[in-house]
TIMI-643664 format. One record per residue: residue number from 1; chain; x, y, z of N, C-alpha, C, CB in turn. Coordinates in nm, 2 decimals, m for minus. Atoms other than C-alpha are relative to their C-alpha. Glycine has a CB too. Layout:
TIMI-643664
<NUM "A" <X Y Z> <X Y Z> <X Y Z> <X Y Z>>,
...
This chain:
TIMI-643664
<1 "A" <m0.13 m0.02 m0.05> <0.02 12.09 4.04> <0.08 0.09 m0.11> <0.08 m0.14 0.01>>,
<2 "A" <m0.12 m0.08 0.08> <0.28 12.36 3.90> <0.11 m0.06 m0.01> <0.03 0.13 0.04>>,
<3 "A" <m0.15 0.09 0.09> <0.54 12.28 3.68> <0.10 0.03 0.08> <0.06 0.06 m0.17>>,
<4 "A" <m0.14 0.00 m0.08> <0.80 12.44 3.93> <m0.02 m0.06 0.10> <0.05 0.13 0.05>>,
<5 "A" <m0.01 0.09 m0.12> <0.66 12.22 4.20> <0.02 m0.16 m0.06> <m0.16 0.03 0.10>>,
<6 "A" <m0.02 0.12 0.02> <0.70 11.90 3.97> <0.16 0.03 m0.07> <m0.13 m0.08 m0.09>>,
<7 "A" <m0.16 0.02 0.04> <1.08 12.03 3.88> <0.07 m0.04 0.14> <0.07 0.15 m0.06>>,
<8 "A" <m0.07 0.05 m0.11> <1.37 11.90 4.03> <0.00 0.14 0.11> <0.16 m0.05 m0.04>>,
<9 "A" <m0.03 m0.13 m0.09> <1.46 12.10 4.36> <0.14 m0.01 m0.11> <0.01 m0.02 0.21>>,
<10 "A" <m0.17 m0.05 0.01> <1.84 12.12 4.23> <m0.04 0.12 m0.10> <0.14 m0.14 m0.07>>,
<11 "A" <0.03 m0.07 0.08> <1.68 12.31 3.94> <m0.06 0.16 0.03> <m0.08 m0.07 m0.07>>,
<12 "A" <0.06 m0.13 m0.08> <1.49 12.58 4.14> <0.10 0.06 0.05> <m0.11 m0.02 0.13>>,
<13 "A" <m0.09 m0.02 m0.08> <1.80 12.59 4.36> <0.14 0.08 m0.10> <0.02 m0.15 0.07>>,
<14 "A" <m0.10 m0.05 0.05> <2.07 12.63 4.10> <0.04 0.20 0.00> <m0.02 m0.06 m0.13>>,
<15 "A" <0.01 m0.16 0.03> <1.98 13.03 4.01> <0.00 0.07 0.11> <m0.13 0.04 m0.08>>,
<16 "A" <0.02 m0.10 m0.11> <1.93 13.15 4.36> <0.15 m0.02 0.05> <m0.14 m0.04 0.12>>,
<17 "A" <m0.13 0.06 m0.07> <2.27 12.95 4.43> <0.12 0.13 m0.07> <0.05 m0.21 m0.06>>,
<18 "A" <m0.15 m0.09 0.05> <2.48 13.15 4.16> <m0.07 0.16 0.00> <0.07 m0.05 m0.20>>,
<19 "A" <0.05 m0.18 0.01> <2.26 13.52 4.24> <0.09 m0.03 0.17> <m0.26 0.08 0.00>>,
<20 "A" <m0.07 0.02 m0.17> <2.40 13.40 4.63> <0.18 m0.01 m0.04> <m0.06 m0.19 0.08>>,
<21 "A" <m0.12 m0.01 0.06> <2.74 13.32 4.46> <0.07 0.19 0.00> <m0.02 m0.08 m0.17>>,
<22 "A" <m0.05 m0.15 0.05> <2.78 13.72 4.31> <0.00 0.06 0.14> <m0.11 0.10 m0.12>>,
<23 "A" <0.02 m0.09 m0.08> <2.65 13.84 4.59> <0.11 m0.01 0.10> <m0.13 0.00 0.06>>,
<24 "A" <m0.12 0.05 m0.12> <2.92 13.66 4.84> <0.10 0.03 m0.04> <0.02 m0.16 0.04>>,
<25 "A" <m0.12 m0.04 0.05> <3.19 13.78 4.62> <0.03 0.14 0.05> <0.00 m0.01 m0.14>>,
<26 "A" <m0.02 m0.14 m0.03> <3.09 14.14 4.67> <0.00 0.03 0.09> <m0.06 0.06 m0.04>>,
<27 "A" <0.06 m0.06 m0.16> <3.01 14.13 5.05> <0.14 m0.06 0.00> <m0.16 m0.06 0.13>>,
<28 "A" <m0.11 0.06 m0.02> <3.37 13.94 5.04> <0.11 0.11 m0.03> <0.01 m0.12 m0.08>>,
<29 "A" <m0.05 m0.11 0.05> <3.51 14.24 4.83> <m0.01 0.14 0.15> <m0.11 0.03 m0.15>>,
<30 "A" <0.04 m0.14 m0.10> <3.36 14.50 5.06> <0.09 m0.02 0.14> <m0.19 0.01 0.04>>,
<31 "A" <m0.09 0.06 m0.11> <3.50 14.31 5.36> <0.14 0.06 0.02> <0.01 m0.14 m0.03>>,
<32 "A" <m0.17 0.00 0.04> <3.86 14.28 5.22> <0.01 0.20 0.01> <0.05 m0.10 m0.24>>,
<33 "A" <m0.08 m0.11 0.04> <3.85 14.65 5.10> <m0.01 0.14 0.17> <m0.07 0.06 m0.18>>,
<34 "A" <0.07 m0.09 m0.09> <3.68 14.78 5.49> <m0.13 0.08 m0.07> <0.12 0.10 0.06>>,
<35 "A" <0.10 m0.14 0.05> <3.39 14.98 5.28> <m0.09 0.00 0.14> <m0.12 m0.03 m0.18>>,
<36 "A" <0.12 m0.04 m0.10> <3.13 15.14 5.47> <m0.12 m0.06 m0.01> <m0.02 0.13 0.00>>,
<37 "A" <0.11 0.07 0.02> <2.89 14.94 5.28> <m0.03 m0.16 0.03> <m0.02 0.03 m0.12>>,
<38 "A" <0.00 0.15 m0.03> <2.98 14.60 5.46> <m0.17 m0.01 0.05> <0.14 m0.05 0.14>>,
<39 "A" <0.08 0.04 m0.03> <2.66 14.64 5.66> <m0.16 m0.04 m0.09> <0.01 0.06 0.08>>,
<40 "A" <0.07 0.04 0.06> <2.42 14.66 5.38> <0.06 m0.11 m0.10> <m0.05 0.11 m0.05>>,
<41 "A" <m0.07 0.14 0.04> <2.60 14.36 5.22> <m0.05 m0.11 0.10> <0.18 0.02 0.00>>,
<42 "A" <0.07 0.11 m0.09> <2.50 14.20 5.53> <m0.07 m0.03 0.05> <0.02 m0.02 0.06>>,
<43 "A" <0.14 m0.01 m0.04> <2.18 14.27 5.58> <m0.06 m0.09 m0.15> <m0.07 0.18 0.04>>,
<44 "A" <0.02 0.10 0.15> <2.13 14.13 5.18> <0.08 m0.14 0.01> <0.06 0.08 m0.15>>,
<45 "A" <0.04 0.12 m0.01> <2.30 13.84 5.28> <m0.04 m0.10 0.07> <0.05 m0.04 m0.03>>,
<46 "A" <0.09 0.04 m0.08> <2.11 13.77 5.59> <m0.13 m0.03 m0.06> <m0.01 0.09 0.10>>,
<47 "A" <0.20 0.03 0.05> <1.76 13.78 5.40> <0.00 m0.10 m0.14> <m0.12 0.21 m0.07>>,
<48 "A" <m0.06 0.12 0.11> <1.92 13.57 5.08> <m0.02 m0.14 0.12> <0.21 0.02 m0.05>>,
<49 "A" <0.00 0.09 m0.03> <1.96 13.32 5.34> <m0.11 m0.06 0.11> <0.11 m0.02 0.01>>,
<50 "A" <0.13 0.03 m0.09> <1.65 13.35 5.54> <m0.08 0.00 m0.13> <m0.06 0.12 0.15>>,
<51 "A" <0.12 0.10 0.10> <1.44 13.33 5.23> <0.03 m0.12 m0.04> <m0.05 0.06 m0.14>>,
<52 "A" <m0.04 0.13 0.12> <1.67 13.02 5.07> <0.07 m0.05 0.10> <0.10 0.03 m0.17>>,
<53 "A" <m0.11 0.08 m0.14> <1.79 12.82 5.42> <0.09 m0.09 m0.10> <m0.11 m0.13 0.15>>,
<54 "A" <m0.08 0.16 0.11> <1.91 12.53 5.16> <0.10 0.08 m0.03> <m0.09 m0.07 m0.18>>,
<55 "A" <m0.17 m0.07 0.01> <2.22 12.80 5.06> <0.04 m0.07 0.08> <0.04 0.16 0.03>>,
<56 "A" <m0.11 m0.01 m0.11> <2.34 12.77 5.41> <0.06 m0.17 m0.06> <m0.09 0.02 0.22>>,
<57 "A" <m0.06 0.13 m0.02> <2.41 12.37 5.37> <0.07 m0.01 m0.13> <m0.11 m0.12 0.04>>,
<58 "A" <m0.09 0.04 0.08> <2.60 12.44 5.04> <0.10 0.08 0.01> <m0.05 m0.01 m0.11>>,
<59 "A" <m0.17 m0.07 m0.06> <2.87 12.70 5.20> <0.08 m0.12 0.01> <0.01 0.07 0.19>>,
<60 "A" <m0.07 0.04 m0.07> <3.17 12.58 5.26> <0.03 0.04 0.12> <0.07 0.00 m0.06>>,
<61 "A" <0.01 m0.06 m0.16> <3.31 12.62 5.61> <0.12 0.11 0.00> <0.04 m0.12 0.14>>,
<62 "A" <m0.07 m0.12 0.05> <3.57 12.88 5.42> <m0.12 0.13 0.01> <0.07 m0.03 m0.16>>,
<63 "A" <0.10 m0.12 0.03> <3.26 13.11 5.34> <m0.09 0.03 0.12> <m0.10 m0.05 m0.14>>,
<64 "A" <0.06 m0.02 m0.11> <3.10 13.04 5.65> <0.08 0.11 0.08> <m0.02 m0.12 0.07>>,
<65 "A" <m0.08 m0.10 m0.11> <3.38 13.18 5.83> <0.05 0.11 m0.07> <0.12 m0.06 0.07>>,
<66 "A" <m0.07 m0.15 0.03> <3.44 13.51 5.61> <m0.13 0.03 m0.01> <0.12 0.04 m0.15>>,
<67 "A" <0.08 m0.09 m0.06> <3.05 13.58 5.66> <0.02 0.01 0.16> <m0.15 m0.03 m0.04>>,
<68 "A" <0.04 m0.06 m0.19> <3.09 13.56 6.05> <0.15 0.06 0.01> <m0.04 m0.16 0.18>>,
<69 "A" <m0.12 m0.14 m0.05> <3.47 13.78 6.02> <m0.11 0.11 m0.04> <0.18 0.01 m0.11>>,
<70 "A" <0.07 m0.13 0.08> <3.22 14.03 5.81> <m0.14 0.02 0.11> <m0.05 m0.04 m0.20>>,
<71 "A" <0.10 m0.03 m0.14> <2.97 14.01 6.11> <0.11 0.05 0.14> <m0.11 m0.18 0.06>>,
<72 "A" <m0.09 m0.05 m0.14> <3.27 14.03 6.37> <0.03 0.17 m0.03> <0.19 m0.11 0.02>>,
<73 "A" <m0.05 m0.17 0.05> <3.39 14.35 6.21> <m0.08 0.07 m0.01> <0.07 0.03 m0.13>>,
<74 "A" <0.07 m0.09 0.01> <3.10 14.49 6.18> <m0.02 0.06 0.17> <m0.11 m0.05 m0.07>>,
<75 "A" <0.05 m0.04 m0.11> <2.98 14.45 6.50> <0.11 0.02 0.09> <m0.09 m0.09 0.05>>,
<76 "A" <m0.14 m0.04 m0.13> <3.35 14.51 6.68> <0.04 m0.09 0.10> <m0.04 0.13 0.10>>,
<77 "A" <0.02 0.04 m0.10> <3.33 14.20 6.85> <0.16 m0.08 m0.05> <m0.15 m0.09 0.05>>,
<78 "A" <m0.10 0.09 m0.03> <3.68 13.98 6.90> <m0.02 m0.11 0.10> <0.10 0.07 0.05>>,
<79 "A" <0.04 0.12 m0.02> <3.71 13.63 6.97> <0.15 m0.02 0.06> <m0.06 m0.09 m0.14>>,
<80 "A" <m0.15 m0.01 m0.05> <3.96 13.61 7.25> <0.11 m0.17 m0.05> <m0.02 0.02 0.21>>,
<81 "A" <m0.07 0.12 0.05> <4.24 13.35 7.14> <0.05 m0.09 0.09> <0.10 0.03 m0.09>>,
<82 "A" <m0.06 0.08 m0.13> <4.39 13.04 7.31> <0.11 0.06 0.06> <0.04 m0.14 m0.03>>,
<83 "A" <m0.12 m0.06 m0.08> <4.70 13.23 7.41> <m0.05 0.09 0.12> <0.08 0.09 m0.11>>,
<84 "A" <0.01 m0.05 m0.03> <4.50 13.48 7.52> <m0.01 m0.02 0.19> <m0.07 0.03 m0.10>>,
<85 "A" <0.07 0.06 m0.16> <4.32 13.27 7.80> <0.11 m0.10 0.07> <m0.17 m0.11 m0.03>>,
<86 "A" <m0.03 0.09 m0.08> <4.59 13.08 7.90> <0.11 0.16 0.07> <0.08 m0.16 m0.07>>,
<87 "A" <m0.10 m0.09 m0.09> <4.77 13.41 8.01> <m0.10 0.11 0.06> <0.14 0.09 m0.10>>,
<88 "A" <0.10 m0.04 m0.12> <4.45 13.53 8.16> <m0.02 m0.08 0.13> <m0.13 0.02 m0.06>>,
<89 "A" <m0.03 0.11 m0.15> <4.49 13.21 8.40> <0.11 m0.01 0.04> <m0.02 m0.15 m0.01>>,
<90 "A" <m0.09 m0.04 m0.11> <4.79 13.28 8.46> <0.06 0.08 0.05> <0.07 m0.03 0.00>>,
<91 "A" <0.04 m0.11 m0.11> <4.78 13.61 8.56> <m0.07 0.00 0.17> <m0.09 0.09 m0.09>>,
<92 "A" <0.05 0.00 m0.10> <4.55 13.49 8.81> <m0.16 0.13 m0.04> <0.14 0.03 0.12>>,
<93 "A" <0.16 m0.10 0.00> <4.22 13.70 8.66> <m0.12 m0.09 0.04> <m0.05 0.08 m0.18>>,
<94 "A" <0.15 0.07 m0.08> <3.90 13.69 8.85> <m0.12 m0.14 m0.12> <m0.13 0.19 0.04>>,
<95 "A" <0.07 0.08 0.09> <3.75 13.54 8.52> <0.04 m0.14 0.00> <0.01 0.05 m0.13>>,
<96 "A" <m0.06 0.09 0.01> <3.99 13.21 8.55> <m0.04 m0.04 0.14> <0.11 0.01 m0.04>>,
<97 "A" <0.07 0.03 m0.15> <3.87 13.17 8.91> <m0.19 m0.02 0.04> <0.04 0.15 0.09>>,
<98 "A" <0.15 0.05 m0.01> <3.49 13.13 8.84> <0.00 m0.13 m0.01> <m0.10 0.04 m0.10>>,
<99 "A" <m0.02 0.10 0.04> <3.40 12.80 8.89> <m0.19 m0.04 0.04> <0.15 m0.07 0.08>>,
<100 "A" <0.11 0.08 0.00> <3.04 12.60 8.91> <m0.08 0.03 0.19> <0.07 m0.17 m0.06>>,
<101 "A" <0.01 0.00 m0.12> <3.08 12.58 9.26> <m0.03 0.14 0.05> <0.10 m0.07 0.04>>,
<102 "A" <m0.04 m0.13 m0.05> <3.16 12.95 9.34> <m0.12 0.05 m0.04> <0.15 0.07 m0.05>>,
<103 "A" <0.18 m0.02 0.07> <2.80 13.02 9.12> <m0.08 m0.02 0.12> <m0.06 m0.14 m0.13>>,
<104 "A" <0.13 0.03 m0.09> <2.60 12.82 9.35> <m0.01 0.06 0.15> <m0.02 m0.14 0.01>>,
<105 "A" <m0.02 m0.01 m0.15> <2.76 12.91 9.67> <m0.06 0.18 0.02> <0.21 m0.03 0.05>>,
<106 "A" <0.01 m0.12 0.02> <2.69 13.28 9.58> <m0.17 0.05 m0.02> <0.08 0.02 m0.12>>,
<107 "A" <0.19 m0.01 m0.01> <2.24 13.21 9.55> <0.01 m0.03 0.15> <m0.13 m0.15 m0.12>>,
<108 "A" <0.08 0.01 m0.14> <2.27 13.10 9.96> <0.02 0.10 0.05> <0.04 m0.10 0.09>>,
């Protein structure tokens, strides 16, 4: 047996935790300032946390949610808001009118 497999895990864990730390500051930085280099920021901290899954469960749900704004922005996507959808139902848009039923009736 190797000595790093009879150390604690928290011990293995600590050093990858605070190289994950710097790194979440700077893809946080890049974010805030728009750089052009958000996506390589986010491709390094996609593979940080596919080699070290054990990061993910020490985020907070602050850090969670400024990597997925730094994925929204990248990728251009918007997350329509509750206001949004209640004045799309009451416009009367076709999207507020789908219903379960209207699905199935639409395979006979």
């Amino acid at each position: 047996m190797t000595t790093e497999a009879m150390a604690n895990p928290e011990e293995i864990l600590q050093p990858k935790m605070l190289e994950f730390k710097k790194l979440f500051a700077e893809y946080e930085a890049a974010m805030l300032e728009k750089s052009p280099n958000l996506p390589v920021y986010l491709d390094k901290v996609r593979s940080d946390l596919n080699s070290t899954p054990e990061i993910l469960w020490r985020l907070s749900d602050q850090e969670i949610g400024v990597i997925v704004s730094g994925m929204m922005i990248h990728s251009g996507i918007q997350i329509a808001s509750e206001s949004a959808s209640k004045k799309a139902a009451k416009s009367g848009s076709s999207a507020s009118k789908v219903s379960l039923a209207s699905l199935l009736a639409d395979e006979d």
